[in-house]
C-alpha positions in Angstrom: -52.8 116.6 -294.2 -51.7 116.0 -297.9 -51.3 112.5 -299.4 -48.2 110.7 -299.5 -45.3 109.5 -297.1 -45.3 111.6 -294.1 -42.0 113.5 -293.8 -40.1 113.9 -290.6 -41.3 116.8 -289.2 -45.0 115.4 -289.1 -43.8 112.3 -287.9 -42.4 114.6 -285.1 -46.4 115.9 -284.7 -47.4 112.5 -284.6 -45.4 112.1 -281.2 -45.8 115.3 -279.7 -49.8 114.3 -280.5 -49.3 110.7 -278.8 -49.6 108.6 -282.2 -46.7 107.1 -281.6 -45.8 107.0 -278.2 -43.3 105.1 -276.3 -42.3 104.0 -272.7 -39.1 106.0 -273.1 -39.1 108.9 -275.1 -38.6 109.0 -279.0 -35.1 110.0 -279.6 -34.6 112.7 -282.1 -31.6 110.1 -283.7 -34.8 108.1 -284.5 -36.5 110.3 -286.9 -35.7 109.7 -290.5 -36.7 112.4 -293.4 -39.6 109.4 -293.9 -39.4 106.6 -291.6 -39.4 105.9 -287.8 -36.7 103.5 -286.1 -38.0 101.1 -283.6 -36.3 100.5 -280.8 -36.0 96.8 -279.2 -37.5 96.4 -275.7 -35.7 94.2 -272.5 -37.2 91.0 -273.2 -36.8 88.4 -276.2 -39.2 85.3 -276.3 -37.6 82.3 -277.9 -40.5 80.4 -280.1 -41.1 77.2 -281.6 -42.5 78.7 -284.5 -42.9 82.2 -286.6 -46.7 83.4 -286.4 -49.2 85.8 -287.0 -51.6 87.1 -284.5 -54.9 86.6 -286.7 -57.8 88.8 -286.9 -59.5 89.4 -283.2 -56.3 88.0 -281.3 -53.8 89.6 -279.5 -49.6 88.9 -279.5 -49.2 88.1 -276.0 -52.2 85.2 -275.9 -51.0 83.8 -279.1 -47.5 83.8 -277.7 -48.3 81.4 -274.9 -49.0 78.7 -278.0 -45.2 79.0 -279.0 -43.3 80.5 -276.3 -40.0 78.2 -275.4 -38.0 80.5 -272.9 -37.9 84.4 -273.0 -34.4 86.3 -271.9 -33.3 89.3 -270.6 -31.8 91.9 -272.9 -30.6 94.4 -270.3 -26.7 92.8 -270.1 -26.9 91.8 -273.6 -28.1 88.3 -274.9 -27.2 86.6 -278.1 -30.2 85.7 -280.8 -28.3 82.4 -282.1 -28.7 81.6 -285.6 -31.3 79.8 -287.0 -33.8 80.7 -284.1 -37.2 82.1 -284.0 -37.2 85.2 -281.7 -40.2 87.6 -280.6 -39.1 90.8 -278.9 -41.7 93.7 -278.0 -40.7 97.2 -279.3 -40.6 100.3 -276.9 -42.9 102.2 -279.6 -46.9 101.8 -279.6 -49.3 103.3 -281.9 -52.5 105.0 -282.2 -53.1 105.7 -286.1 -55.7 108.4 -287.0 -58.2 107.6 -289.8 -56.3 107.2 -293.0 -53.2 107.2 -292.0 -51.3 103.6 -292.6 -47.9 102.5 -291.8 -45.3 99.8 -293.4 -42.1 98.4 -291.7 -38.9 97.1 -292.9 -35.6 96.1 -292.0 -32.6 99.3 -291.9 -30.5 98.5 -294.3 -27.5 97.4 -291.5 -30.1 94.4 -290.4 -30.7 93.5 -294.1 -27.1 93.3 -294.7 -26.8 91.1 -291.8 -29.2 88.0 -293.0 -31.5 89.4 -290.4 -34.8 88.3 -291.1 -36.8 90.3 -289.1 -40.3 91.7 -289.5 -43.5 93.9 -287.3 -46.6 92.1 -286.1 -49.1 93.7 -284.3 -52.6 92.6 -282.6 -55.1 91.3 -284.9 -52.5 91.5 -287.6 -53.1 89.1 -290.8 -49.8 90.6 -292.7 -45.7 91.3 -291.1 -44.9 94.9 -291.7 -48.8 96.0 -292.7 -50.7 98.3 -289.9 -54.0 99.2 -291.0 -55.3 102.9 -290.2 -57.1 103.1 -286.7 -54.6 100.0 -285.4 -54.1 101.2 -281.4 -51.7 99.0 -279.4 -48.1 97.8 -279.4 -45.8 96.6 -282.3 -43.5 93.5 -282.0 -40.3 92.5 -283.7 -40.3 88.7 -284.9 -36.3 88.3 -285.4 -34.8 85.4 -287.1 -31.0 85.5 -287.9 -29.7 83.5 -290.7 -26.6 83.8 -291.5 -24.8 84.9 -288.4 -25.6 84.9 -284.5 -25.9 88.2 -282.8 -26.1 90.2 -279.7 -28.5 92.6 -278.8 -29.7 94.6 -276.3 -32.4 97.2 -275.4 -33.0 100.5 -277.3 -30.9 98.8 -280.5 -32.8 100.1 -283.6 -33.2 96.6 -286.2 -36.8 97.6 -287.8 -38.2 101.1 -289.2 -42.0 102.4 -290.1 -42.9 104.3 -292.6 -46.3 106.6 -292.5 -48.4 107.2 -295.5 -51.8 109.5 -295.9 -53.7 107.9 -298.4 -52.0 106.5 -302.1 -48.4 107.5 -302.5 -47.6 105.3 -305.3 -46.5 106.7 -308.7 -48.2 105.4 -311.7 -45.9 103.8 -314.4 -46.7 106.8 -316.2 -46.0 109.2 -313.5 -43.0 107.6 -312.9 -42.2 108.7 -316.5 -42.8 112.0 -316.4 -40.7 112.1 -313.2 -37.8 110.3 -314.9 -37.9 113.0 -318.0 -37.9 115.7 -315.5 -34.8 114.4 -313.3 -32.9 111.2 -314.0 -34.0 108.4 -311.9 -31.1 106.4 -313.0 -27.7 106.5 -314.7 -29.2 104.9 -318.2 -32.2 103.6 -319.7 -35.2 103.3 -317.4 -37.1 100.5 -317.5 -40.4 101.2 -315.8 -42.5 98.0 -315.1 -44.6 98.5 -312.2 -42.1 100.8 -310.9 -38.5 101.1 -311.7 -36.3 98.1 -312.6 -33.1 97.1 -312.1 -30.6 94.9 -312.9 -27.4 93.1 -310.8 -23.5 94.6 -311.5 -21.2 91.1 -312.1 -19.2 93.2 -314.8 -17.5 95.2 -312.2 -15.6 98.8 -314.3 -12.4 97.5 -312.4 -11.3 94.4 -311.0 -13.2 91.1 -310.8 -14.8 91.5 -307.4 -18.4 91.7 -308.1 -19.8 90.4 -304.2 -19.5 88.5 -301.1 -20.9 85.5 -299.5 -21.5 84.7 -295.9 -18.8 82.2 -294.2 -21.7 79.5 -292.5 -20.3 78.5 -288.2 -19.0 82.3 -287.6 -18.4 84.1 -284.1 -20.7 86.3 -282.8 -21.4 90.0 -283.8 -22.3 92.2 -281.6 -24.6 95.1 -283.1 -23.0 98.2 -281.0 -19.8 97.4 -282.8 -18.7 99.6 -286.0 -16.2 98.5 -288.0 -14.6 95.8 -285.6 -15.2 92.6 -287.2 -12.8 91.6 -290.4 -14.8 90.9 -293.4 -12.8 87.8 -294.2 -13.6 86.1 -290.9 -17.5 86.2 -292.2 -17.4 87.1 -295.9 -15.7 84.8 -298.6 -15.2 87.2 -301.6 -17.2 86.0 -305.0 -15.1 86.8 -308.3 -16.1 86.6 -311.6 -15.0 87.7 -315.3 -17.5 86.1 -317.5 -20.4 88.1 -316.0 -21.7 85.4 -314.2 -22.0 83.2 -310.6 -23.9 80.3 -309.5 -26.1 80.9 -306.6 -26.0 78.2 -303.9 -29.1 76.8 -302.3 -29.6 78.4 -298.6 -26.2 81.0 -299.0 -26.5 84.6 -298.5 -25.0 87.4 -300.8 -24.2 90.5 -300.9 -24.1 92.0 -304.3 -24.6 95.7 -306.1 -26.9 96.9 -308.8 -26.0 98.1 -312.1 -27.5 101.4 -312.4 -27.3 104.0 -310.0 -30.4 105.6 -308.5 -31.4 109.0 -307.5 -35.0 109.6 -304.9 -35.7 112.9 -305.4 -36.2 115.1 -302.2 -39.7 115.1 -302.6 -40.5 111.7 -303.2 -39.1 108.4 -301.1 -39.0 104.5 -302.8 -39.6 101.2 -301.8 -37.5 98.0 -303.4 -40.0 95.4 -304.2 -39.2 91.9 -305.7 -39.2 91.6 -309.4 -41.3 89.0 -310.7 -41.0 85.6 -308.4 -41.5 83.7 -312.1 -37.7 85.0 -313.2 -35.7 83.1 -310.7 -35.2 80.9 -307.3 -33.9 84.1 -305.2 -35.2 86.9 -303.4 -33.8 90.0 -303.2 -33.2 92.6 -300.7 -34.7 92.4 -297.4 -34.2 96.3 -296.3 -36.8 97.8 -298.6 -36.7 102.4 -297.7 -35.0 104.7 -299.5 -35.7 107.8 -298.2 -35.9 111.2 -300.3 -31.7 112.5 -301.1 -30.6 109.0 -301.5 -27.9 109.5 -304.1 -29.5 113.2 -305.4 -27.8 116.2 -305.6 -29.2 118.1 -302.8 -27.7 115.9 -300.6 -24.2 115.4 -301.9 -24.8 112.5 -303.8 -24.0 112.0 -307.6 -26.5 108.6 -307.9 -25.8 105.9 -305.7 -26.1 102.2 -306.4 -28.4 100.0 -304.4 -27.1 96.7 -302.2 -28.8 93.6 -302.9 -29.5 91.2 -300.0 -30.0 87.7 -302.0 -30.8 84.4 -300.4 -31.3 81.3 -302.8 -34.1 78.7 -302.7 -34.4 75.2 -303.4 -32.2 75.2 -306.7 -28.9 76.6 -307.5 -29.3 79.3 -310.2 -27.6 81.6 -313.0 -27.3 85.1 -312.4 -26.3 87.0 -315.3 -25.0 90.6 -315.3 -27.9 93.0 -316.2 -30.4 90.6 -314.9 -33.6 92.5 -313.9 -33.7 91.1 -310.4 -35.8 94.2 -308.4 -38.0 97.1 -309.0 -37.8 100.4 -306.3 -41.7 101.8 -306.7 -41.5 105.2 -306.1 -43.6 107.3 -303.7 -45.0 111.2 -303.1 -44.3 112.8 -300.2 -46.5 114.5 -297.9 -44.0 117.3 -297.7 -40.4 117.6 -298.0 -38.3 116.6 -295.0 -36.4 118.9 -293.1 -32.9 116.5 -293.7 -32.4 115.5 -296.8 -30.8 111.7 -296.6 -27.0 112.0 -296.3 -27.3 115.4 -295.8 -26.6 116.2 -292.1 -27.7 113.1 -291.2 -25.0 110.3 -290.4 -26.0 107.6 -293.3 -23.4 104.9 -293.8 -24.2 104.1 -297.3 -24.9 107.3 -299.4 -22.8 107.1 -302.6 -22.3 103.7 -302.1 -21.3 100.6 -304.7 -20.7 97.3 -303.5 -20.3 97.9 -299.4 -20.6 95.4 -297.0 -22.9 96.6 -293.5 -21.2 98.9 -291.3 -19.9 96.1 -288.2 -17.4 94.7 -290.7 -13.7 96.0 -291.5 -11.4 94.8 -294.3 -9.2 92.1 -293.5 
């Protein structure tokens, strides 16, 4: 097996080996060109508290400690907001030697204010599964902004599987940005590729939205039902700045637009926690085609999912706020992101998550 991300089609070996396995099978809707979705099982656990299994200890003893009632997800339940929830995934897993995995939010979660991460047995890290792990994965859901209902099979997380170090090197990164634009303008390459927030919008003064706190619920099966304005108030600006408010959520666009490469896949990473009181994107994949050629894109800009901390802050346009590290594939997928693949944000600019609607 070569290093890098494993593309789809060994993901696909993976399950036909029993890697990943499942107590209902693994849909072909859940492979990605580089990534897994996880499917949410029938029960949720209310907890007191968000935790980690800990070396030597497994989920289901440690969730006795902080287990307040559990629910069944079969007719639907609502996660309320603010709440601490633990829900076992259909998917288990049985990694071969050196092969690691990572999970993450989809990018419909992240634009939701879902806070929501993988633990594991033994685990000392959310979203980290050392090679060799055997056993089941959990979903630790904690809705922020708005209270949702879910039910069984809906896919919140995803996995990523790498063989060894994917990783570009600043350098390498480079060499790969003189051989194909990365971005539409000056690459600054820090630790990976940076970039910088849009509130200089080319028409208009619209430059993101903020969520509405004491909203209805939103039900995840439902596309393009909910008006934005009953859950988004609109954040305008023409001196190429806002104000971020202590505990409010935003949704708000990059400056550049970025190509992955078929060959290579990304992973948005926080800046530098020194340059402000905000963190940035919770829905971290880009798989390979995002915005590139081969897939009918033409560069696509990248959402940013900000929360603010303890103090209300300055954003400025062309603030560095992220930086998307760029990895090798294993082998080039089979689909090509956007390309023959239903995916709700290729070519996107500023786009709210897929449940909303204007109006």
């Amino acid at each position: 097996m070569t290093t890098g991300v494993l593309p789809d089609a060994e993901l696909k070996a993976m399950i036909g080996r029993g890697e990943i396995a499942a107590n209902l099978p693994v849909t072909p809707e859940q492979v990605q060109p580089a990534s897994l979705d996880l499917r949410l099982g029938q029960t949720a656990y209310r907890i007191r508290a968000s935790f980690l299994a800990g070396r030597n200890s497994r989920v289901d003893t440690r969730l006795a400690e902080f287990e307040m009632h559990r629910m069944d997800l079969r007719q639907g339940a609502v996660l309320e907001k603010g709440c601490v929830y633990l829900v076992p995934l259909m998917e288990r897993l049985a990694l071969p030697e050196g092969v690691t995995a990572v999970a993450n939010a989809k990018s419909s979660t992240g634009r939701l204010d879902l806070l929501t991460r993988v633990i594991t047995d033994g685990g000392a890290e959310f979203d980290r599964i050392p090679e060799g792990y055997v056993g089941p994965l959990y979903a630790e859901i904690c809705p922020r902004s708005f209270s949702v209902l879910v039910r069984p099979g809906m896919r919140l997380n995803q996995i990523r599987f790498r063989k060894g170090h994917a990783a570009l090197s600043d350098a390498e990164l480079s060499r790969l940005h003189a051989e194909e634009p990365l971005v539409n303008g000056p690459a600054v390459i820090d630790h990976g590729l940076g970039f910088s927030v849009d509130l200089r919008p080319e028409a208009g003064d619209l430059v993101g939205y903020r969520a509405i706190p004491h909203t209805g619920v939103i039900d995840l099966d439902r596309i393009a039902h909910y008006p934005a304005s009953e859950f988004w108030e609109e954040i305008r600006t023409r001196d190429g700045r806002i104000i971020l408010d202590p505990g409010a959520f935003y949704i708000l666009v990059s400056r550049e637009a970025v190509t992955i490469p078929p060959d290579h896949a990304a992973e948005m990473a926080p800046y530098l926690a020194m340059v402000g009181e905000f963190r940035v994107h919770y829905a971290g994949f880009f798989d390979p085609g995002f915005g590139h050629g081969a897939a009918g894109g033409a560069g696509s800009r990248g959402v940013l999912e900000v929360r603010c901390h303890e103090a209300p802050f300055v954003l400025e346009h062309g603030q560095i706020v992220g930086r998307l590290v760029y990895e090798r594939m294993a082998g080039r997928p089979e689909r090509l992101y956007g390309a023959g693949i239903a995916s709700n944000y290729q070519g996107q600019g500023l786009k709210l998550g897929k449940h909303f609607r204007a109006g």
